[in-house]
TISEMI-118550 format. One record per residue (C-alpha): z, x, y; residue in three letters. Coordinates in steps of 0.001 Angstrom, whole numbers, padded with zeros to 6 digits, always signed. Each point is the difference from the previous one (the first is absolute). Example, Ala and Ser with C-alpha at 12.3 -4.5 7.8 and 13.67 -1.06 7.14 Angstrom:
BEGIN
+007800+012300-004500ALA -000660+001370+003440SER 
//
This chain:
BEGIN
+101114+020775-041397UNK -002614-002544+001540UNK +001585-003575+000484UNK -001747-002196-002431UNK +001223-003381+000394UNK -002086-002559+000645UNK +000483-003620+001315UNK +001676-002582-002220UNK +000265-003247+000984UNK +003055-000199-001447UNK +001538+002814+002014UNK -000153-002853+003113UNK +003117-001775-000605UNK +001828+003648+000067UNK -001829+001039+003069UNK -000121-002777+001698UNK +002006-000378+003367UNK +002575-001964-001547UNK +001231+001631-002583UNK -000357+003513+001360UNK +002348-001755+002683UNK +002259-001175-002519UNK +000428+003209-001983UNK +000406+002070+002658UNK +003834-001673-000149UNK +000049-000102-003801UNK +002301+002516-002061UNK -002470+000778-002144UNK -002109+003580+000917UNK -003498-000566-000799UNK -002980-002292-001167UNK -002494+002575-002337UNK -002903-001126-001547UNK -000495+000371-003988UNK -003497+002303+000919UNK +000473+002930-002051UNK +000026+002372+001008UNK +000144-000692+003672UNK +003149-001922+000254UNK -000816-001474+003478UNK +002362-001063+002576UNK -000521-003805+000944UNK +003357-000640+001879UNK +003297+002377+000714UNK +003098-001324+001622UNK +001885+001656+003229UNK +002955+001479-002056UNK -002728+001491-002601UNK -001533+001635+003383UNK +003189+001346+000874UNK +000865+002223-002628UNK -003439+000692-001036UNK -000567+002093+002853UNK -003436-001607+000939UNK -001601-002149+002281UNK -000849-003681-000782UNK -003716+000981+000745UNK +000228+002896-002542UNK +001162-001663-002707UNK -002010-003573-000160UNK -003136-000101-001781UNK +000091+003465-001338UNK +000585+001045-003265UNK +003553+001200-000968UNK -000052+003342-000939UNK -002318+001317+002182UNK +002490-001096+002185UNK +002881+001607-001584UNK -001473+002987-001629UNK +003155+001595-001175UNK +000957+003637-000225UNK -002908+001694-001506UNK +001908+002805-001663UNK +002321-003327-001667UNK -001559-003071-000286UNK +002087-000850-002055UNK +001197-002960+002139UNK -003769-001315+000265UNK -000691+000191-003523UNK +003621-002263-000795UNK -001381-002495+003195UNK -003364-000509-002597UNK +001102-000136-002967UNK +002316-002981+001123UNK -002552-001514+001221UNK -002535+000223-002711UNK +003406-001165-002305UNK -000484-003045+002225UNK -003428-000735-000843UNK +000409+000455-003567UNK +003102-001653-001101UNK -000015-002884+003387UNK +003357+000329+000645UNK +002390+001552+002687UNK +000490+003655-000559UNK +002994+001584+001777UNK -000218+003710+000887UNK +003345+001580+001080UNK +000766+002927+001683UNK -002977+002478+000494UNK -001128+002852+002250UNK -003155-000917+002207UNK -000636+002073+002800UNK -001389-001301+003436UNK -001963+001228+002618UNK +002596+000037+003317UNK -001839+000391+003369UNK +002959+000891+001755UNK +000858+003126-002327UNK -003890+000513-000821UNK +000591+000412-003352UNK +000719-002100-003419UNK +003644-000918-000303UNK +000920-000380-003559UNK +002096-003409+000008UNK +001380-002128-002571UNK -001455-003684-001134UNK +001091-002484-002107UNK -002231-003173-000536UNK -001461-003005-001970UNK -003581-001513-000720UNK -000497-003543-000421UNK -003530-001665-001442UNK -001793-002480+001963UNK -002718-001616-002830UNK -003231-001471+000942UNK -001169-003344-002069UNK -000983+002085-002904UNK +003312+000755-000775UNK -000635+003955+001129UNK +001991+002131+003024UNK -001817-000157+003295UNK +002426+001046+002285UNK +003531+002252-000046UNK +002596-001084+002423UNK +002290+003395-000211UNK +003360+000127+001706UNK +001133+003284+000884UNK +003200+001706+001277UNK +000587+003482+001759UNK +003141+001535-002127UNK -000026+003390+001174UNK +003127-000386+002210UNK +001593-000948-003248UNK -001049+002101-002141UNK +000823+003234+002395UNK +003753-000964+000005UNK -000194-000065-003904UNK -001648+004024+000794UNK +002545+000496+002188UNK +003134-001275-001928UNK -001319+002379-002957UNK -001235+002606+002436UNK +002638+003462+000495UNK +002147+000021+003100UNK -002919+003054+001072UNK -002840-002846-000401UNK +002031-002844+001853UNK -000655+001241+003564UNK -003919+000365-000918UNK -000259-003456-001618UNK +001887-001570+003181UNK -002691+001556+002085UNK -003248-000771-002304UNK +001778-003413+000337UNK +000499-000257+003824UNK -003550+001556+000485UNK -001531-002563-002593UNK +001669-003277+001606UNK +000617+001052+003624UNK -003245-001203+001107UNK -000150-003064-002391UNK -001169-003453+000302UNK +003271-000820-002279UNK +003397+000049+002012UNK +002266+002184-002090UNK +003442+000836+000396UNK +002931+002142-001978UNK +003738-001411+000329UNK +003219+001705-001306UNK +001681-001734-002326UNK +003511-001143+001542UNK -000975-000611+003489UNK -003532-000239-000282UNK -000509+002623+002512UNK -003970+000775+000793UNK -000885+003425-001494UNK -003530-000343+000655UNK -002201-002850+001422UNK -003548+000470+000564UNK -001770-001082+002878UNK -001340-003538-001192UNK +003446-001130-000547UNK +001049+001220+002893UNK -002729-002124+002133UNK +001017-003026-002375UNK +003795+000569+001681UNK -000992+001030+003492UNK +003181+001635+000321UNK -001321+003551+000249UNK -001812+003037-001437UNK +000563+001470-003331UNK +002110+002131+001500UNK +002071-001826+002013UNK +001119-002630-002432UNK +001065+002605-002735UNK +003574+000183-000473UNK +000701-003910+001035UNK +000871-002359-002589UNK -002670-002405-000509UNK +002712-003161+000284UNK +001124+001420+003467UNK -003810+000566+001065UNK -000989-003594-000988UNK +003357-002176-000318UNK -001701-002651-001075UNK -000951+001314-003286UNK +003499+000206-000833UNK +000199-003733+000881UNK -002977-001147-001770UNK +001923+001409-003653UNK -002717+003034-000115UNK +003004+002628-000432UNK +001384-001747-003335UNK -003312+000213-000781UNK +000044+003613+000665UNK +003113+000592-002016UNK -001025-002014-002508UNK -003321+002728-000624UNK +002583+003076+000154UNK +002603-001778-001771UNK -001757-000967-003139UNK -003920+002325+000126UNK -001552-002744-000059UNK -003064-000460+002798UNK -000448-002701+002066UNK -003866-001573+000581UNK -000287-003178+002642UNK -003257-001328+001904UNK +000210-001364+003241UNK +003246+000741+000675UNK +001290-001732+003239UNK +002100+002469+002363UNK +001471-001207+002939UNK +000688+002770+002861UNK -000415+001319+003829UNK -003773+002084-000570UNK -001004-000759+003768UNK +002972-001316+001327UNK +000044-003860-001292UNK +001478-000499-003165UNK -003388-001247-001884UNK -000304-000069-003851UNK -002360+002573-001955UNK -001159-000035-003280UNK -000318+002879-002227UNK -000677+000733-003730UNK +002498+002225-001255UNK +000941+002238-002793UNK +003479+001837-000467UNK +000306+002915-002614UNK +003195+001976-000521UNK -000335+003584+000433UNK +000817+002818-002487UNK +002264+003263+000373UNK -000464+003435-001714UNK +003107-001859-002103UNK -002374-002772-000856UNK +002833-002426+002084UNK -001185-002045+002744UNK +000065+001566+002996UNK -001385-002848+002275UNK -002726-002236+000969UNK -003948-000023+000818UNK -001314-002878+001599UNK -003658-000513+000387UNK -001074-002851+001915UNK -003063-001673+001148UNK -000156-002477+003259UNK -002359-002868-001223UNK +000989-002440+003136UNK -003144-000680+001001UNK -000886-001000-003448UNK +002514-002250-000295UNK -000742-001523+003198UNK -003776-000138-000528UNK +001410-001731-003424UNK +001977-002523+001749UNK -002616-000779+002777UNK -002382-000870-003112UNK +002587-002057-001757UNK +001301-001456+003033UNK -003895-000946+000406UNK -000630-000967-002966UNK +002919-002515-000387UNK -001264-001346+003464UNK -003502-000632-001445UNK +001771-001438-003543UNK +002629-002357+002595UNK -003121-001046+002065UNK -001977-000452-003685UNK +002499-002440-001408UNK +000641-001308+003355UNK -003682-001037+000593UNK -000800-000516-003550UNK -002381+003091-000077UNK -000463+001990-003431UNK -001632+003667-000068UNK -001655+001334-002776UNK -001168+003380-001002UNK -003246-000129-003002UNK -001290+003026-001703UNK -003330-000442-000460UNK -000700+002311-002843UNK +002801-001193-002108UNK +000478-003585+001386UNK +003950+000299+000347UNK +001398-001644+002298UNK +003549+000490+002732UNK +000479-002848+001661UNK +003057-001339+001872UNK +002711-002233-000723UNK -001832-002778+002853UNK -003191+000178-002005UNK +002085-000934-003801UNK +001553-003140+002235UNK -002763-001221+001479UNK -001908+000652-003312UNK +002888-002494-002036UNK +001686+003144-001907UNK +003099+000795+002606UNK +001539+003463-001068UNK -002569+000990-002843UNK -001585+003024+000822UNK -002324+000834-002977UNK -002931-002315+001097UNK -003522+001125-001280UNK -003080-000239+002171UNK -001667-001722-002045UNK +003067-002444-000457UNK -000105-000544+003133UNK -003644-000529+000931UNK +000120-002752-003021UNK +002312-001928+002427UNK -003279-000162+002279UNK -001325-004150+000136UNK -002720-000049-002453UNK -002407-001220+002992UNK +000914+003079+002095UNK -000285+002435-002250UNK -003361+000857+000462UNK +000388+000144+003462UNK +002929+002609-000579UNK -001893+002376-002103UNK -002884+000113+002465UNK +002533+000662+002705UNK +001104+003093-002362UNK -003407+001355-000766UNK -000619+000171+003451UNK +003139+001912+000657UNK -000894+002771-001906UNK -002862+000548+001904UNK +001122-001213+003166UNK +003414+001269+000241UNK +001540-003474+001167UNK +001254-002644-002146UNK +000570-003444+001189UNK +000012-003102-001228UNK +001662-003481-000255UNK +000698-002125-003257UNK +002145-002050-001620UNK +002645+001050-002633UNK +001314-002348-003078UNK +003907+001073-000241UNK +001695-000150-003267UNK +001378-003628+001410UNK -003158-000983+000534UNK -000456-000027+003380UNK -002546+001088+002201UNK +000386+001996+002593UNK -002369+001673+002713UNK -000021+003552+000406UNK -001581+002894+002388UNK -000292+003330-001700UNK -001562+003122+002256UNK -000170+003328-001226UNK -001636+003515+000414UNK -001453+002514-002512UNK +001065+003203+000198UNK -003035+002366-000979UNK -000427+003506-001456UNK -002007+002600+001720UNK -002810-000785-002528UNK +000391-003735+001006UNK +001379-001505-003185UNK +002504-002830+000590UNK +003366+001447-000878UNK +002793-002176+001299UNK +000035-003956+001586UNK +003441-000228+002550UNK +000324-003454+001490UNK +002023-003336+000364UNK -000026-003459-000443UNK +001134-002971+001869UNK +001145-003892-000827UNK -002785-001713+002041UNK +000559-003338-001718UNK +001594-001887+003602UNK -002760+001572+001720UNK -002459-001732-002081UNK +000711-003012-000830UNK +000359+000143+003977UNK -003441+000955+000285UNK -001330-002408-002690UNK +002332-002853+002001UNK -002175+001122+003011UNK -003425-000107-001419UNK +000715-003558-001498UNK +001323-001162+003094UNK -003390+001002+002085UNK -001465-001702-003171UNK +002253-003134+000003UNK -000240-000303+004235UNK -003931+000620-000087UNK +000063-002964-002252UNK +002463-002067+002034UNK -002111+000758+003113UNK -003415-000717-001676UNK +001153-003464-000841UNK +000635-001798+003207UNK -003214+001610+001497UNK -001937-000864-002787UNK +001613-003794+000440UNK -000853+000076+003886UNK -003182+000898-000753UNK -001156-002839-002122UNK +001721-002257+002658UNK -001978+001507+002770UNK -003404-000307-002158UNK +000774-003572-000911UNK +000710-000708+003942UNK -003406+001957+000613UNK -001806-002744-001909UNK +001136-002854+002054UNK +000926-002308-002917UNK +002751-002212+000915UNK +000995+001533+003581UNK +000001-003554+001086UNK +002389-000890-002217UNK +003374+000529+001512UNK +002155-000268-002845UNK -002076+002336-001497UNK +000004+002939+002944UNK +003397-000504+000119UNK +000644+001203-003806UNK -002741+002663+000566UNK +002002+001121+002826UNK +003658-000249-001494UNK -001259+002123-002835UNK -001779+002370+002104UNK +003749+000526+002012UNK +001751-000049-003226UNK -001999+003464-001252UNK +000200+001520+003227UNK +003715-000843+000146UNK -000124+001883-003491UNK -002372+003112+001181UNK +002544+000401+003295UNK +002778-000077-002203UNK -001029+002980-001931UNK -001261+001854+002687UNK +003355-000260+001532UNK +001923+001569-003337UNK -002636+002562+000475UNK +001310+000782+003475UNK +003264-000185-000973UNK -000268+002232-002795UNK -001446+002609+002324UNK +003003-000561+002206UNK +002190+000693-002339UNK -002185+003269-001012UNK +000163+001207+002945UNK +003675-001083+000863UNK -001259-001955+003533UNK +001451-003509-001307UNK +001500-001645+003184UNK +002826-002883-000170UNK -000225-002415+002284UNK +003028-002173-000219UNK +001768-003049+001771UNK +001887-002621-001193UNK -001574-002405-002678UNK +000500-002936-001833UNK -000077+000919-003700UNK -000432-003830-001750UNK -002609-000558+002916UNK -001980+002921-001678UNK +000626-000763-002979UNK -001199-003749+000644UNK -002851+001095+002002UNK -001334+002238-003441UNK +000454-002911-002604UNK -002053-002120+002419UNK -002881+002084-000208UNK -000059-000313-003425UNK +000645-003418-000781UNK -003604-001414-000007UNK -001222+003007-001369UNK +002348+000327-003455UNK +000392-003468-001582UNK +001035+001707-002647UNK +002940+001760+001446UNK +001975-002187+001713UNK +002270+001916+002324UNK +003843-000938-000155UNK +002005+000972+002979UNK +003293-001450+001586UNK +000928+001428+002997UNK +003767+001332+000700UNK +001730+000600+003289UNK -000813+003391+000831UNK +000408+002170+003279UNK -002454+001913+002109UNK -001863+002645-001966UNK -000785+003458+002377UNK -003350+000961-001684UNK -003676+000175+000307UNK -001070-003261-000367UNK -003577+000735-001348UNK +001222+002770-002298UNK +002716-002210-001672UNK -002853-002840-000038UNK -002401+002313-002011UNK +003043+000662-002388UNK +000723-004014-000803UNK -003604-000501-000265UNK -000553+003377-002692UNK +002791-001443-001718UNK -001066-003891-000278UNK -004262+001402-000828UNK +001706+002559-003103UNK +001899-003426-001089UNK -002813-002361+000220UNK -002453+002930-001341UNK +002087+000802-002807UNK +000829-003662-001314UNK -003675-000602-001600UNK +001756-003117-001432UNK +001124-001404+003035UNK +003629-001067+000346UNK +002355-000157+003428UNK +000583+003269+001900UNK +003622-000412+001596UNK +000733+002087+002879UNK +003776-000134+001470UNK +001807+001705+003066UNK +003587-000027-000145UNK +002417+001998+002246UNK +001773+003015-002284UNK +003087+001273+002743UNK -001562+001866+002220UNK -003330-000050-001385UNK -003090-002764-000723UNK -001281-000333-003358UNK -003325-000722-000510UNK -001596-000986-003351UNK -002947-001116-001422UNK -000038-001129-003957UNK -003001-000816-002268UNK -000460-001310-003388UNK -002727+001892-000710UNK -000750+003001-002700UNK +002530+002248+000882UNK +000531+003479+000157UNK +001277+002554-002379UNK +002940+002232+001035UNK -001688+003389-000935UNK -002324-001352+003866UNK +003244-001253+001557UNK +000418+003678+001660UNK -003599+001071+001063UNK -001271-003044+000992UNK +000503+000298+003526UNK -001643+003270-000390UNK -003403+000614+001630UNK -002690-001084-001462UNK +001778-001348-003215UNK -001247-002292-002038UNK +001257-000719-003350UNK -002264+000554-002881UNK +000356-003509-002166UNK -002907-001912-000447UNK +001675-003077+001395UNK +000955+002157+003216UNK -003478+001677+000195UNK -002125-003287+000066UNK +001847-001457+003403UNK -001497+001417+003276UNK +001795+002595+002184UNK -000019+003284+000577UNK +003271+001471-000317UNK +000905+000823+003629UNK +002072-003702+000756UNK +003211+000725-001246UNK -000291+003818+001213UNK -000841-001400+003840UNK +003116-002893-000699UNK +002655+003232-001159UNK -000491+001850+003128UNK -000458-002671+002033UNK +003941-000677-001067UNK +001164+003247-000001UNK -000691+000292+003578UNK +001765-003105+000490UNK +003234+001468-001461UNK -000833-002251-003165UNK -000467-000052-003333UNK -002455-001038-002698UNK +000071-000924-003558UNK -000561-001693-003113UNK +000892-001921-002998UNK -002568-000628-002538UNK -000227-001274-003599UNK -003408+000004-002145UNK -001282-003301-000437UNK +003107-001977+001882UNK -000657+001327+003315UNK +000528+002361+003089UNK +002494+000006+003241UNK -000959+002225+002952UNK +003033-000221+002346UNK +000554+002379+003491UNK +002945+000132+002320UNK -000144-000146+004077UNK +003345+001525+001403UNK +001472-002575+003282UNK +000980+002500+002122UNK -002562+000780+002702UNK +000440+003555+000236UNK 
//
């Protein structure tokens, strides 16, 4: 029979790397396709290989029963296989099919091996409601159903079904074993299970007790579970069993899937046990390692704030992670829509968001950066990236990816684009100010006028006092940037400093009147210029932030073993919700009020570290429309 099946895009999530890594561990046998009346093989797991007697590259992609032909003269088994299948199709449900003869081709005997099967079909529907794919779980019963032969079987056909057995499993993938009942002595052990022990050939461990072979099974509770089986008749089935024992001389811990049937006499009484097992170790580590992973990727997700998201394109569902559903504003639902989500999408970037998708499909890479409208109403920033996964053909089947809470980011970057904004502007005005002086010098009008010259000149200073000042928070900025701020400290009169400020301002702030009374304080061991520039910040944010005018108070009073410093306004004030960031970089506080008074939001960030690397600290105390205390502490010791 020629292999007719053809390319479906659909086949690509079942033969795609990922899942065909996936079911290779899975306990079901087989993915089929619903292409009558090819029945191809999309995906087969390592235990189906096993007992199937074929390669992984014989089985995938062909179609199932030209790889499993069955006995010519009785295909009997073949013709059960179909019509379960086609029962499938036609009533889309799970059809079981029991025990039944199907005979396999065995390249170590060179013949077909007639073996016993029991297994069940499960649909898989595609959107129109019909079957598209099988998943069919299958188990090898022969061993089973032999000891039912035998226990029926004369005392003359008991020595030939032993051997038809022993030639059968001797050479199996399936570790099989025969125990007394009493004792549990090993009547026959083939020569997987015998590798799975390492404690000798077939041979060599028959006669032994399996509990004084492997002790440890006798610890672990396996031989009431033994007697249990012979005791009552009833089997016992377990997956990934953990065993504990000495295999290569270090007492290590395997894991096996196991299945215990009592065995039969001529009298129909139990006679003893048959154990069948099969090592799946490395499946359960491979398991682990992905789990293991996987929670490591989840920890680092919620840790960081990162949500992962799986979209199939062709029927717009969406798996996303429990990250995404927080950040989103629904913590712990997990039934989010696409489209529920996309409506969260800022109506202004929601354009740019669908071109961003539209050009994924084509592209492959999806990338983008909006804002999102929580159920609270708040708006965060996000960064989603993705990639489409693509058929063969090129449609766009599936869109993996994450997204990311970019809001601090932003409003960090939008800080920094309104500070080069805001300092441009600063900058511009004292140059634009020295140059009408300098034109209205150039005329010669009134140069020989002292008084006048003298004004000309004392303004000219005062906006080069003002364009040196904010080049020097520039430099200091970039200090602090690049962590090359340098201290240099000696001994310094605090009220001098603090007298020394007020007296630059008093001719220039009528206004403001500056109210300070001087207390006996010691020594101070700082940088005098640094704690200078911190009095000054603090007096200019006073003065700049009491439009109405009003008396800025400053006080330094001596706290134990530390200097208190404060500076208090009765200007505008300052809501608490600012209180925290505000000696943040680049901060400003977005109030109308605020937003109209000059600065740049990099003064209190330059005064914060300036204290901290005086041992200090800095703070506030604000109240809208009463007013706002700025305070800092020097510690006394010189250390």
């Amino acid at each position: 029979m020629n292999n007719a099946y053809s390319e479906d895009p659909d086949d690509s999530l079942y033969k795609g790397v990922m899942f065909q890594s996936f079911f290779k561990d899975a306990p079901q046998s087989v993915v089929i396709k619903a292409n009558v009346p090819h029945f191809t093989i999309l995906a087969v797991s390592d235990r189906f290989v096993d007992i199937s007697l074929k390669s992984r590259a014989e089985l995938l992609g062909k179609n199932l029963f030209d790889v499993f032909p069955d006995n010519t003269k009785d295909p009997s088994g073949k013709e059960r296989a179909l019509t379960a299948l086609m029962e499938v199709m036609k009533t889309k449900k799970k059809v079981e099919l029991p025990i039944y003869k199907y005979d396999i081709y065995s390249s170590d005997t060179g013949k077909m091996e007639p073996l016993y099967w029991s297994n069940s079909n499960q649909p898989v529907f595609n959107e129109a409601g019909e079957v598209s794919y099988i998943i069919n779980t299958t188990m090898n019963v022969t061993a089973q159903v032999m000891l039912k032969e035998m226990a029926d079987s004369s005392e003359e056909n008991l020595v030939l079904q032993k051997q038809r057995l022993n030639k059968m499993f001797l050479k199996a993938p399936m570790g099989m074993a025969l125990y007394s009942k009493g004792d549990f002595i090993i009547e026959y052990a083939n020569e997987a299970i015998c590798k799975m022990w390492n404690k000798g050939s077939p041979e060599e461990v028959l006669g032994h007790s399996i509990f004084e072979l492997i002790p440890s099974l006798k610890e672990a509770g396996y031989k009431e579970i033994y007697e249990e089986v012979v005791n009552t008749g009833k089997a016992y089935l377990t997956k990934e069993s953990p065993v504990t024992y000495d295999r290569n001389g270090v007492m290590e811990t395997y894991y096996f899937d196991l299945n215990l049937e009592p065995v039969y006499g001529l009298k129909k009484e139990i006679t003893g046990l048959l154990s069948l097992a099969n090592e799946v170790t490395e499946q359960v580590a491979t398991r682990k390692t992905i789990e293991n992973a996987e929670e490591r990727l989840r920890l680092a997700s919620e840790a960081t704030g990162i949500g992962s998201w799986d979209l199939n394109l062709q029927t717009r569902e969406i798996v996303y992670s429990s990250s995404l559903a927080d950040l989103f504003g629904y913590p712990g639902v997990t039934d989010l829509t696409h489209e529920q989500l996309r409506a969260m999408i800022h109506p202004e970037d929601t354009g740019a968001v669908e071109l961003a998708f539209q050009t994924a499909l084509i592209s492959g890479k999806y990338n983008y950066q909006a804002r999102i409208v929580r159920p609270d109403k708040i708006i965060y920033w996000v960064k989603v990236m993705g990639k489409v996964l693509f058929s063969k053909e090129g449609t766009p089947l599936r869109m993996l990816g994450t997204v990311m809470d970019i809001t601090e980011s932003k409003h960090e970057e939008i800080q920094k684009n309104d500070f080069i904004a805001i300092a441009s502007h600063e900058l511009k005005t004292p140059l634009t100010s020295l140059k009408g002086y300098a034109q209205l010098l150039k005329t010669g009008k009134g140069v020989s006028d002292p008084a006048f010259v003298s004004s000309i000149g004392t303004r000219i200073e005062g906006q080069i006092n003002k364009m040196t000042k904010l080049v020097y928070s520039f430099l200091d900025l970039s200090r602090i940037e690049s962590n090359k701020t340098e201290l240099i400290k000696e001994l310094i009169d605090l009220n001098q400093i603090i007298r020394d400020v007020a007296a630059d301002y008093l001719f220039q702030e009528r206004n403001h009147p500056i109210s300070f009374e001087p207390q006996e304080l010691p020594l101070i061991f700082a940088d005098r210029h640094k704690i200078t520039q911190v009095i000054d910040n603090l007096i200019s944010n006073a003065i700049k932030y009491s439009p109405q005018g009003g008396t800025v108070l400053v006080t330094a009073v001596l706290q134990k073993e530390q200097v208190l410093v404060s500076v208090e306004d009765h200007g505008i004030g300052i809501d608490n919700n600012h209180t925290q960031k505000i000696f943040d970089r680049f901060y400003r506080i977005d109030d109308l009020q605020v937003k109209n008074a000059s600065g740049f939001g990099i003064g209190l960030y330059l005064c914060a570290d300036i204290i901290a690397r005086h041992n200090g600290k800095i703070g506030l105390k604000s109240e809208p429309g009463v007013g706002s205390n700025f305070y800092f502490t020097l510690p006394l010791s010189i250390n």
